[in-house]
Wavefront OBJ file of the C-alpha trace (Angstrom):
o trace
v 17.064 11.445 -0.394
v 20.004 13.884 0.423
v 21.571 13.518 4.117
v 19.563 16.889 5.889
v 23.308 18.066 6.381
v 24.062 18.176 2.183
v 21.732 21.278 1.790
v 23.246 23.212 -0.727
v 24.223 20.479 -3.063
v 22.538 18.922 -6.036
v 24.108 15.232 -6.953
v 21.713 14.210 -10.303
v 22.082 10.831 -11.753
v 20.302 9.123 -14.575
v 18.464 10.457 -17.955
v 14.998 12.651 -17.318
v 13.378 15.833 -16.817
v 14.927 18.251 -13.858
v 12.156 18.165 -11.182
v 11.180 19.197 -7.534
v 10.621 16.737 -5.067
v 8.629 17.124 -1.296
v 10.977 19.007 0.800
v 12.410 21.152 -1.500
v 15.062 18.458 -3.264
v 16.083 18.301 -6.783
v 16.109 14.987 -8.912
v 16.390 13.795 -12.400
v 12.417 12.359 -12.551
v 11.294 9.937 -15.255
v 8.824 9.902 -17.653
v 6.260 9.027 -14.814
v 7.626 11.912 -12.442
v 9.693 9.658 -10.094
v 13.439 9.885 -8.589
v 14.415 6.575 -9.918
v 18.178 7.121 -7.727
v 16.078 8.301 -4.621
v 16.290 6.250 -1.780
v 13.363 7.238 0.328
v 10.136 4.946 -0.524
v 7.099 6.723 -1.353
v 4.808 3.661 -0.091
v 4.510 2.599 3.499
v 2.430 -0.677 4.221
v -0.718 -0.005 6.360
v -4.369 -1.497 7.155
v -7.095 0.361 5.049
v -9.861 -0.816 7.124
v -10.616 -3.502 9.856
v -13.523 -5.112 11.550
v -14.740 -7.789 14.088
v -16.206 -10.468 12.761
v -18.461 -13.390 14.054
v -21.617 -15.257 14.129
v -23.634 -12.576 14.857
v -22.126 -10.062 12.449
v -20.978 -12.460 9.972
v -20.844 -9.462 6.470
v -17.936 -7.279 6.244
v -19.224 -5.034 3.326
v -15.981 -4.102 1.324
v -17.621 -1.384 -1.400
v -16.478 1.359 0.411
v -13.172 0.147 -0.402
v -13.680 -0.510 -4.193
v -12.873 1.590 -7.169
v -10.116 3.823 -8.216
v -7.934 6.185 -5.606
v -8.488 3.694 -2.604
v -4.778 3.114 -2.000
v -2.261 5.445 -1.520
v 0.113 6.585 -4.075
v 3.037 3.010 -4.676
v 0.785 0.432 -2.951
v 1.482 -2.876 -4.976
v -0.842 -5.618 -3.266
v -4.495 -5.980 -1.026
v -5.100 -9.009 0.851
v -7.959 -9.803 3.778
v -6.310 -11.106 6.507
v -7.339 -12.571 10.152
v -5.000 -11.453 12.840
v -5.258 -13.643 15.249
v -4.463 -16.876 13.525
v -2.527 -14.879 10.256
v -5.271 -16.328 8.314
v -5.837 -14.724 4.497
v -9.233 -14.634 2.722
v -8.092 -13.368 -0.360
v -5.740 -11.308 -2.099
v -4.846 -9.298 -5.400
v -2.916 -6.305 -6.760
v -3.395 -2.836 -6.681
v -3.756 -0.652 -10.221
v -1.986 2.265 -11.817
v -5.728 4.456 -11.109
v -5.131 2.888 -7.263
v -7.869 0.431 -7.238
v -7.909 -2.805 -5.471
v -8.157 -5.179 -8.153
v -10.680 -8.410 -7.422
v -11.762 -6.881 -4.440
v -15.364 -8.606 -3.497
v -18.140 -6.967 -2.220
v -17.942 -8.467 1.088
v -16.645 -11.134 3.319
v -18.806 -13.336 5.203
v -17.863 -16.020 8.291
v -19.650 -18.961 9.359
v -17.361 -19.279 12.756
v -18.617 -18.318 16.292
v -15.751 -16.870 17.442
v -14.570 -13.173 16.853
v -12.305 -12.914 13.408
v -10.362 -10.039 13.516
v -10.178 -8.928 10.292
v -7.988 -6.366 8.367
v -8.072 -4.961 4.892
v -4.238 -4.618 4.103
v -2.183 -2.980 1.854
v 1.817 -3.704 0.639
v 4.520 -1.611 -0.835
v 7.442 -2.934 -2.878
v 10.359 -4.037 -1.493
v 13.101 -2.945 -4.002
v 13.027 -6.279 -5.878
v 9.195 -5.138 -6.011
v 7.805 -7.875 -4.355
v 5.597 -7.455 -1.799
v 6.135 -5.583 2.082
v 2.809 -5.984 4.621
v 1.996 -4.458 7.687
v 3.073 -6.196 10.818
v 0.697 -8.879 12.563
v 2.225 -8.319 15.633
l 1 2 3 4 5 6 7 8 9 10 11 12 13 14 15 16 17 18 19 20 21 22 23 24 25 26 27 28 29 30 31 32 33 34 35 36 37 38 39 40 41 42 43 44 45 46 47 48 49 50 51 52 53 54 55 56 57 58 59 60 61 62 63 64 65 66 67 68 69 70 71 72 73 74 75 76 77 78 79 80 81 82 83 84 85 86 87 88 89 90 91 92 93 94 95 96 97 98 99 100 101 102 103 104 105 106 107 108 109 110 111 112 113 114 115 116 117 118 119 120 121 122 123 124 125 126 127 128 129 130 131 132 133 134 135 136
């Protein structure tokens, strides 16, 4: 994006349609209706959902997070993850309609101990692989 201080200019590189971005800013969009030359990201990783689990609640029931529109607009990548240990239960790829592909219906523990578990979700870094949300 334009330095706040370049208002007043318009710098448009590549081959597209004229468009309007947030903010007010002008770009040359593609045939998808993104700033190819725009150096903002659209996609920040985050944690869709979370939960404590253990013997005594052992099902995590992931529906709510299934079908199309669950992830926000650029998100590449799911994966179930424990914090505590950086464990992963599973992973897959998010879908042009925003859908987290392969996501099961739920995720179950046999262990005694509290699992704290997190329903992730990555951006692309610009070689488009894969950016998740800090365990720290």
């Amino acid at each position: 994006m334009p330095d706040k201080k370049e208002h007043g200019k318009i710098a448009l590189l590549g081959k597209g349609v004229l468009g309007v971005l947030k903010g007010g800013y002008v770009a040359v969009l593609n045939k998808d209706g993104r700033c190819e030359t725009c150096c903002e990201t659209e996609c920040v990783p985050y944690v869709l959902a979370g939960t404590t689990t253990n013997s005594e609640n052992p099902v995590w029931d992931l529906r709510p997070y299934q079908g199309p529109g669950k992830a926000k607009k650029g998100a590449i990548a799911w994966r179930l993850i424990e914090r505590g240990y950086g464990l992963n239960y599973g992973s897959g790829t998010v879908n042009k309609d925003r859908q987290l592909v392969g996501l099961p219906d739920s995720f179950r523990t046999s262990y005694y101990y509290n699992g704290y578990m997190e329903l992730q979700i990555a951006c692309p870094d610009k070689y488009g692989n894969p950016v998740w949300p800090s365990l720290q």
